[in-house]
SEGU-494578 format. One record per residue (C-alpha): residue in three letters; x, y, z. Coordinates in steps of 0.2 Angstrom, whole numbers, padded with zeros to 4 digits, always signed. Last residue first. Layout:
<atoms>
ALAXYZ/...
</atoms>
This chain:
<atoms>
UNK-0087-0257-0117/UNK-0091-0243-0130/UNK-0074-0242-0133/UNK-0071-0261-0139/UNK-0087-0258-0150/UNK-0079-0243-0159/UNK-0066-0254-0164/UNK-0076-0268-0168/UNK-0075-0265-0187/UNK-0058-0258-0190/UNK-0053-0275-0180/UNK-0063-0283-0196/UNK-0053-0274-0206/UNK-0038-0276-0203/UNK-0041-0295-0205/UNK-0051-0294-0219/UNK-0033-0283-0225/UNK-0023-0298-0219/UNK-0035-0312-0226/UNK-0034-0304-0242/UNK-0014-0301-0244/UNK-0013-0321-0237/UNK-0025-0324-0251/UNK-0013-0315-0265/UNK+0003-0324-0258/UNK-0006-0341-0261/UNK-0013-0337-0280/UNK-0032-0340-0278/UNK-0044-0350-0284/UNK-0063-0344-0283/UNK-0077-0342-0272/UNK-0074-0349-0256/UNK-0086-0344-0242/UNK-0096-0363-0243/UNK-0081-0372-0241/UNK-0081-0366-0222/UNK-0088-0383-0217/UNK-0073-0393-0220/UNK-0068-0402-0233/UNK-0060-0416-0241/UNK-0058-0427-0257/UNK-0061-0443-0264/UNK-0054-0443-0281/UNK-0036-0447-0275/UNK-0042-0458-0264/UNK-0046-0470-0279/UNK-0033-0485-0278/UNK-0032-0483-0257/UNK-0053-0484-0256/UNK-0054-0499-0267/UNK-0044-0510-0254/UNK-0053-0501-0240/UNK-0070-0502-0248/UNK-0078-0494-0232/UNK-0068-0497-0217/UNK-0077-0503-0203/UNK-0067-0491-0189/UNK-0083-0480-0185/UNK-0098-0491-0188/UNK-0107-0491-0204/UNK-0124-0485-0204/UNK-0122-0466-0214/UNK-0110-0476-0225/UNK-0122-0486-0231/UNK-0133-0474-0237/UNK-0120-0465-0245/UNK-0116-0477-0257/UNK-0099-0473-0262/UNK-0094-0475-0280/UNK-0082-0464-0283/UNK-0094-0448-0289/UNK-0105-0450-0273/UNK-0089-0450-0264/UNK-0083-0435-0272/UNK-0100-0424-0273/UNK-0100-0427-0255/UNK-0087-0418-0252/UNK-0078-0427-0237/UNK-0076-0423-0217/UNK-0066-0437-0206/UNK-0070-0445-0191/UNK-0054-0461-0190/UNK-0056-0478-0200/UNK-0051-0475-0216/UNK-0069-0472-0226/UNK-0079-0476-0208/UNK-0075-0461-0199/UNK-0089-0449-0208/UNK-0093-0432-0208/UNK-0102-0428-0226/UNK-0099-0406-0232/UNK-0111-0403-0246/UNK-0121-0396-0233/UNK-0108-0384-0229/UNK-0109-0377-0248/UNK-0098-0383-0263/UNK-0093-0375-0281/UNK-0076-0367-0278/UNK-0071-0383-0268/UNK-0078-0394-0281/UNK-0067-0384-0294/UNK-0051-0386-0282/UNK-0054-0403-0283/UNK-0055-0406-0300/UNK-0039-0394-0301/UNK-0032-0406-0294/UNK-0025-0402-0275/UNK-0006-0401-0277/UNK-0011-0383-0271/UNK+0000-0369-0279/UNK-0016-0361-0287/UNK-0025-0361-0273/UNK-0040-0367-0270/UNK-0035-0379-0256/UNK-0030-0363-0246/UNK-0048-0360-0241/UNK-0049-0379-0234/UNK-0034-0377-0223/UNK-0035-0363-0209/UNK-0027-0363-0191/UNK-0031-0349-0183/UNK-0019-0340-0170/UNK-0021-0337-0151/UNK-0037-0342-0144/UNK-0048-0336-0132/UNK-0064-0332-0141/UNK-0061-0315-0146/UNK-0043-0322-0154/UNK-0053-0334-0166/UNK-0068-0321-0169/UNK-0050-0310-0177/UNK-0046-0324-0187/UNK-0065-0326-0193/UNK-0064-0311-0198/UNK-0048-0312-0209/UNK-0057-0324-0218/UNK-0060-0344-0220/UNK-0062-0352-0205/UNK-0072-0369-0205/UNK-0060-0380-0190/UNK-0044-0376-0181/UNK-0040-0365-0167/UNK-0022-0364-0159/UNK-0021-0362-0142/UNK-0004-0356-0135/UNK-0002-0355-0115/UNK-0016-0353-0102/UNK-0020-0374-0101/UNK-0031-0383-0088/UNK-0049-0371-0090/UNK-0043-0365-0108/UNK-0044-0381-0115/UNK-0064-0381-0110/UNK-0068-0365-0116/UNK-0058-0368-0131/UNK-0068-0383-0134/UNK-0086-0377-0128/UNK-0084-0363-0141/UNK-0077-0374-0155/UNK-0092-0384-0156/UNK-0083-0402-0151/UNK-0084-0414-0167/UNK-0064-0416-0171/UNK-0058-0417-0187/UNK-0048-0427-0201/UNK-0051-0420-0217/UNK-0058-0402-0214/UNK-0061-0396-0198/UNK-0080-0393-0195/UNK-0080-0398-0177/UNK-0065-0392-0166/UNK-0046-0397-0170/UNK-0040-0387-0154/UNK-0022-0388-0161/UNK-0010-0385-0144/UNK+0004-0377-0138/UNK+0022-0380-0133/UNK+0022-0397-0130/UNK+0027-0406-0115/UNK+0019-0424-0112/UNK+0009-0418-0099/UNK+0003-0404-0110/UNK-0001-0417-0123/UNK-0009-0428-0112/UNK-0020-0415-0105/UNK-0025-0409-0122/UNK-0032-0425-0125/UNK-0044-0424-0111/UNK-0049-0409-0115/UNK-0056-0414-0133/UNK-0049-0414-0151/UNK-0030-0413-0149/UNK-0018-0408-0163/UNK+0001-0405-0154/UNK+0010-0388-0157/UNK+0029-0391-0154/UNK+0043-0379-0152/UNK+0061-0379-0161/UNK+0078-0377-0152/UNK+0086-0390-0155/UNK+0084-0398-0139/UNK+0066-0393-0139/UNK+0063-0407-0156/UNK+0070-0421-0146/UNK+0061-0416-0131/UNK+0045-0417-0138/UNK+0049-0433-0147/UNK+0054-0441-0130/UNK+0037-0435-0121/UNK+0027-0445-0134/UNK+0010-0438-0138/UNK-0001-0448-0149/UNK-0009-0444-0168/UNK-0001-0428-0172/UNK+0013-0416-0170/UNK+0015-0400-0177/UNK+0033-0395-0179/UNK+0040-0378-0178/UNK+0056-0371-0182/UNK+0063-0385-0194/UNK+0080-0387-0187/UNK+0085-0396-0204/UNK+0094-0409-0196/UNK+0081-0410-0180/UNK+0067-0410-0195/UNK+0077-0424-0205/UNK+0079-0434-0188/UNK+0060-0434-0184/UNK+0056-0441-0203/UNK+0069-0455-0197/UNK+0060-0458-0184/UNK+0041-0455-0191/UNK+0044-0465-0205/UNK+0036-0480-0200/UNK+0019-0473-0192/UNK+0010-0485-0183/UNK+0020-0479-0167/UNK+0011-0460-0167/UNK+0021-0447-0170/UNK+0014-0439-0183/UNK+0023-0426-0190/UNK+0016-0410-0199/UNK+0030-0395-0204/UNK+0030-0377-0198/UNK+0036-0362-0205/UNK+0041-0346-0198/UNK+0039-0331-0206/UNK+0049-0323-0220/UNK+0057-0304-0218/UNK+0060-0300-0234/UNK+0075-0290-0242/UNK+0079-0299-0256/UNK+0092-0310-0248/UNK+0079-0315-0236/UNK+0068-0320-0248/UNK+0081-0331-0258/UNK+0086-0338-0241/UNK+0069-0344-0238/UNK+0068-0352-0255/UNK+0086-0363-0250/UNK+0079-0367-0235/UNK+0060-0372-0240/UNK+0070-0383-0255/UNK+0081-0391-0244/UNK+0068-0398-0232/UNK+0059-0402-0249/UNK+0073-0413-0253/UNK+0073-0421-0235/UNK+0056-0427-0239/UNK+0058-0432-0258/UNK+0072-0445-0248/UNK+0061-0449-0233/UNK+0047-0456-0247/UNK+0031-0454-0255/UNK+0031-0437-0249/UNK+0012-0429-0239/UNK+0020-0440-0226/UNK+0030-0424-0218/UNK+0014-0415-0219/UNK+0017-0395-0224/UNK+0016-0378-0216/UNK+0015-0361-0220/UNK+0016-0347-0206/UNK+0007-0328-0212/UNK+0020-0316-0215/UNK+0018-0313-0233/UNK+0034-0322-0238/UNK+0029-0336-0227/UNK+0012-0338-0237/UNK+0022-0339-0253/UNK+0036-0352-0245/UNK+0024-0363-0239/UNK+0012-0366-0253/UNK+0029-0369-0265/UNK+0035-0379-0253/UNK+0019-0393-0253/UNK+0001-0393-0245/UNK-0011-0401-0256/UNK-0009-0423-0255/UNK-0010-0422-0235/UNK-0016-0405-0228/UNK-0004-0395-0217/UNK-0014-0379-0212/UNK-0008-0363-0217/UNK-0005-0355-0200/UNK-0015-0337-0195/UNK-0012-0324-0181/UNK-0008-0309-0193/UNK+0008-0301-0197/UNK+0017-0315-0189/UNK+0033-0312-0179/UNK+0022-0310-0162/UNK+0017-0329-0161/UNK+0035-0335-0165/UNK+0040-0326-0148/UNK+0024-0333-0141/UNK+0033-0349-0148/UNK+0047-0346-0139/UNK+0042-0339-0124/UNK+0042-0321-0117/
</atoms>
């Protein structure tokens, strides 16, 4: 068996707490690994390399609590993108080879040498692609497994249906497919799997927890929103995006001109960094969430939905 299919099976259920920039953080992390479920957090979600290396230290120290206590944590991940435009990404790269972090998702370009820097010590890579074509690259480039980051992803997201894009991953690639975009429940983890994919990867739902960095603001509008409150756009910072509406509308964004304005022509770009705190994300999933949750408590829920739901088909599977 493989590394990561060996990180696979250590999960009580197939799920990864997404990375999301200004939410996840080590508190997130450390409750959803105590329940068996992978938690994950973006390496530029610090302000520096410093408060990076110090959360690096807090997931260790807290995973060590845990095990001292008897638990069995799962593994964690943390978000890098490796892309050139990103100045920290070397020295970001060299706290996670220090630190051994076990599984690194990377983003934003595929560089073979960054592969291999994280394989040497021992840790595995799960690379975010949006199409086939992407895909390619990273398997050329030697990851692990990859994000299929379909349509309905919140933040940054792809626009393929997630049928057509697994389907299409799965023609070139038969190793780890991770399935992002509008999951919310133990279910839909399970419709994940049916489909041909091997793990979940959910953010939006785990924005309304109580150890989000998200504002509660935020958290509120999560609570409160449908799908069609859910705007795809790739003109506030350049790359396709989804957005609460009710957030842009509230920071001042006409709506009708960003419907016409091309991908890459940044709306407001010198207003847009002073107020992104108050415009916030979503995927289409949002509509599911009914209240804020304690992290540990919604990794319990999505393992008994999850229990469940395979409950549920049971019958079906022997009928077949």
């Amino acid at each position: 068996m493989s590394k990561i299919r060996e990180i696979v099976a250590r999960l009580d259920i197939p799920v990864i707490v997404a990375p999301m920039f200004l939410v996840s953080n080590p508190a997130m992390t450390l409750a959803a690994c105590g329940e068996g479920i992978m938690g994950s957090f973006p390496a530029h979600g610090t302000r520096s390399t410093e408060q990076f290396e110090a959360w690096l230290i807090e997931m260790r120290e807290g995973l060590a609590k845990q095990r001292d206590a008897g638990g069995k944590p799962a593994p964690w991940a943390v978000n890098l993108v490796v892309h050139s435009s990103n100045p920290r990404m070397q020295g970001d790269l060299e706290l996670c080879v220090k630190y051994e972090v076990p599984v690194i998702l990377t983003s934003k370009g595929a560089p073979g040498d960054v592969f291999k820097a994280i394989h040497d010590y021992g840790g595995v890579t799960l690379h975010d692609i949006a199409s086939q074509r992407h895909a390619e690259k990273a398997i050329e480039a030697g990851t692990d497994g990859v994000i299929a980051v379909a349509g309905g992803a919140g933040g940054h997201t792809g626009t393929i249906n997630p049928f057509a894009l697994v389907n299409e991953v799965r023609q070139i690639w038969d190793g780890v497919i991770v399935l992002a975009g509008g999951m919310t429940t133990g279910r839909d983890v399970l419709a994940t799997q049916a489909m041909g994919a091997d793990l979940a990867y959910i953010g939006t739902r785990f924005i309304a927890t109580t150890e989000a960095m998200a504002s509660d603001g935020h958290k509120a509008m999560i609570v409160d929103s449908k799908a069609t409150d859910v705007f795809f756009s790739a003109a506030i910072d350049g790359a396709p995006a989804n957005w609460l509406t009710k957030s842009l509308i509230a920071a001042g964004v006409d709506l009708d001109v960003l419907r016409t304005t091309l991908p890459g022509k940044i709306v407001a770009a010198g207003e847009s960094r002073k107020r992104w705190k108050d415009i916030w994300t979503a995927g289409h999933g949002v509509g599911n969430i009914a209240s804020v949750l304690g992290t540990a408590e919604l990794c319990r829920q999505l393992k008994t939905e999850y229990a469940a739901a395979r409950r549920a088909i049971a019958p079906l599977a022997v009928a077949g």
